[in-house]
C-alpha positions as a LaTeX table, in Angstrom:
\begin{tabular}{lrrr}
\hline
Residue & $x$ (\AA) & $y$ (\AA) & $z$ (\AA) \\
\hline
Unk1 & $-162.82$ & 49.39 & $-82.23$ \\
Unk2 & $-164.68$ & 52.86 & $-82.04$ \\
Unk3 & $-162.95$ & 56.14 & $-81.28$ \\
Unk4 & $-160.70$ & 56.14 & $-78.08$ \\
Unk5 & $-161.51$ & 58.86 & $-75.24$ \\
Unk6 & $-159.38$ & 61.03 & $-76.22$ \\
Unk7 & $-157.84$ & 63.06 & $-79.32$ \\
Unk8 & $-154.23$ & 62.63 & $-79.86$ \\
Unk9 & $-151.41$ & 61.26 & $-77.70$ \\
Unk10 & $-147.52$ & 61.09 & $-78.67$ \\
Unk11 & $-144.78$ & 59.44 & $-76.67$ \\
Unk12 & $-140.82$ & 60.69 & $-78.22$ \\
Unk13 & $-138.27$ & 57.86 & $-77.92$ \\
Unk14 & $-135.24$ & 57.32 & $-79.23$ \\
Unk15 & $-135.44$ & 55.18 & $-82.72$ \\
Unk16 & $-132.48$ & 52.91 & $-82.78$ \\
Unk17 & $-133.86$ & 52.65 & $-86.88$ \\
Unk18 & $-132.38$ & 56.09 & $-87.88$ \\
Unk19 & $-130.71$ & 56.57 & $-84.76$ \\
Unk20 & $-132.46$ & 60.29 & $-83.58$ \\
Unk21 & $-135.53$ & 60.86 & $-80.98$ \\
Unk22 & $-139.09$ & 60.55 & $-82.62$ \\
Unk23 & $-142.32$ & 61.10 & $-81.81$ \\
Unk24 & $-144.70$ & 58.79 & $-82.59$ \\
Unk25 & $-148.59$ & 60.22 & $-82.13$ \\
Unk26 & $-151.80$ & 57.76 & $-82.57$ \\
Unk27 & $-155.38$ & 59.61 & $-82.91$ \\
Unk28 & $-158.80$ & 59.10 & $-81.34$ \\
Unk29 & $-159.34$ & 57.22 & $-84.47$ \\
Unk30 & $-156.36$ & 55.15 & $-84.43$ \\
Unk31 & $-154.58$ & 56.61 & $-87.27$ \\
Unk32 & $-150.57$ & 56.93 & $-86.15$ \\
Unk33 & $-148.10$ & 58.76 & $-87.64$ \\
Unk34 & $-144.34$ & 59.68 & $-87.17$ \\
Unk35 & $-141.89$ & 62.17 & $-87.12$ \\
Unk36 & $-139.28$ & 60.20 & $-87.89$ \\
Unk37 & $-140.95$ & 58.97 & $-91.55$ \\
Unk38 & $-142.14$ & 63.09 & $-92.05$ \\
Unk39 & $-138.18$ & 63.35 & $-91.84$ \\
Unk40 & $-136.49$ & 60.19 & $-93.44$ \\
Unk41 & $-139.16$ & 57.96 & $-94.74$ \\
Unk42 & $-139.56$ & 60.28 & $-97.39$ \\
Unk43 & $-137.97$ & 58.97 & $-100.22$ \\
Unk44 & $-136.18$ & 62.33 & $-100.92$ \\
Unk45 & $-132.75$ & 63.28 & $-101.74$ \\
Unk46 & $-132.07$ & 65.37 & $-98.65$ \\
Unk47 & $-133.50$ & 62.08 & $-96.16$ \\
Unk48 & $-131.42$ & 59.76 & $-98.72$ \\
Unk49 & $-128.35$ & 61.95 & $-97.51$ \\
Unk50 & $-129.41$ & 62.47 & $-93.71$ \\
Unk51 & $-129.51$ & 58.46 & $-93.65$ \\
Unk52 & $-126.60$ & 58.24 & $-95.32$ \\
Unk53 & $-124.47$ & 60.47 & $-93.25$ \\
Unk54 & $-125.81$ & 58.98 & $-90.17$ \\
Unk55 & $-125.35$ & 55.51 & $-91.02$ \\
Unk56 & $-122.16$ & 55.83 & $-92.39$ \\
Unk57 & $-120.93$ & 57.70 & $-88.96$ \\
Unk58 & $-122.36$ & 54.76 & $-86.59$ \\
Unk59 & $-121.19$ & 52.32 & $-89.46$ \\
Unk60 & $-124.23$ & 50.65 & $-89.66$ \\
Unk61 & $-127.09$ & 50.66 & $-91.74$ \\
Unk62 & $-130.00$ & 53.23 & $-91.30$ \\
Unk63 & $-133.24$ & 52.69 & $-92.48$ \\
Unk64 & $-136.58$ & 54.01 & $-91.64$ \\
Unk65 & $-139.25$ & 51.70 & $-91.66$ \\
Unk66 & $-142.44$ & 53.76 & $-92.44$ \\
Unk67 & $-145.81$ & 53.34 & $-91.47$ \\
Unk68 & $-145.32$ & 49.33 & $-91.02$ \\
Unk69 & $-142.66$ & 50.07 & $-88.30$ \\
Unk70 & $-142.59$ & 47.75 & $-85.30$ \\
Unk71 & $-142.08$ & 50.71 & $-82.87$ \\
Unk72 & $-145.02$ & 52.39 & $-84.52$ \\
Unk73 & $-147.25$ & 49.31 & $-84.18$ \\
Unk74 & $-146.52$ & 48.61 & $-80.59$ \\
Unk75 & $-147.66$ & 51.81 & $-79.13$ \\
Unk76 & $-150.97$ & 51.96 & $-81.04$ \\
Unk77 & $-151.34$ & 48.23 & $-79.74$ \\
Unk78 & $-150.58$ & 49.36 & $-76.28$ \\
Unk79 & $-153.35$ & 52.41 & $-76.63$ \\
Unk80 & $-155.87$ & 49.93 & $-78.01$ \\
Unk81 & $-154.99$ & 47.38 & $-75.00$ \\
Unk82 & $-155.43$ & 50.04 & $-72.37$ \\
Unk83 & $-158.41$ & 51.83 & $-73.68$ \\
Unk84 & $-160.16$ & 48.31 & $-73.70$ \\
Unk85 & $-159.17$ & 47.63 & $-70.33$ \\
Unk86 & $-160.68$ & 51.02 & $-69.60$ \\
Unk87 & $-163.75$ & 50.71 & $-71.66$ \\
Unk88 & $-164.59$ & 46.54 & $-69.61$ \\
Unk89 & $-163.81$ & 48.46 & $-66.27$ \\
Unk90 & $-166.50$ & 50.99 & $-67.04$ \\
Unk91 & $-164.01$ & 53.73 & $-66.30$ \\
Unk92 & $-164.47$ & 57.08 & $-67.66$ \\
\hline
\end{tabular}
C-alpha cells in the first residue's frame, strides 16, 4: 500500500503486557513503533528490573512483546483498513 494521507498518528492505551499506558504511533509509511518497547523491550538491565518489579507486585508475569506485539499490529491494521476505505470512497 502507498503512503497514507497523513504523517504520524498515536493512540496511548493501557498495555495489560507490562501493565503501564503506551503509546503506540504508525507513520505515513506504515512503520509503527512503541513507547512501551523504547522503555522495556530493551533488553537492558534497568527494563530487566522495571519488569521485574512490576511483575513481581501484580504477581504475574511481565513481558513486553516488541515490534511483533499483537496490540501493535492491530492498530496499524486498523489504519490500513480505514485509509482503504477512504482511498475506494474517493474521500480526501
Amino acid at each position: 500500500m502507498e503512503n497514507a494521507s497523513w504523517q504520524v498518528t498515536a493512540i496511548t492505551i493501557d498495555c495489560d503486557g507490562v501493565a503501564d499506558e503506551v503509546t503506540i504511533m504508525v507513520n505515513g509509511d506504515w512503520t509503527t513503533s512503541c513507547t512501551g518497547y523504547h522503555r522495556y523491550g530493551q533488553s537492558s538491565r534497568e527494563s530487566r528490573k522495571l519488569l521485574g518489579e512490576r511483575s513481581k507486585k501484580l504477581k504475574r508475569p511481565l513481558e513486553c512483546q516488541g515490534p511483533d506485539c499483537l496490540r501493535v499490529l492491530e492498530y496499524h491494521d486498523k489504519l490500513v483498513r480505514e485509509e482503504a476505505a477512504r482511498l475506494l470512497s474517493g474521500s480526501d
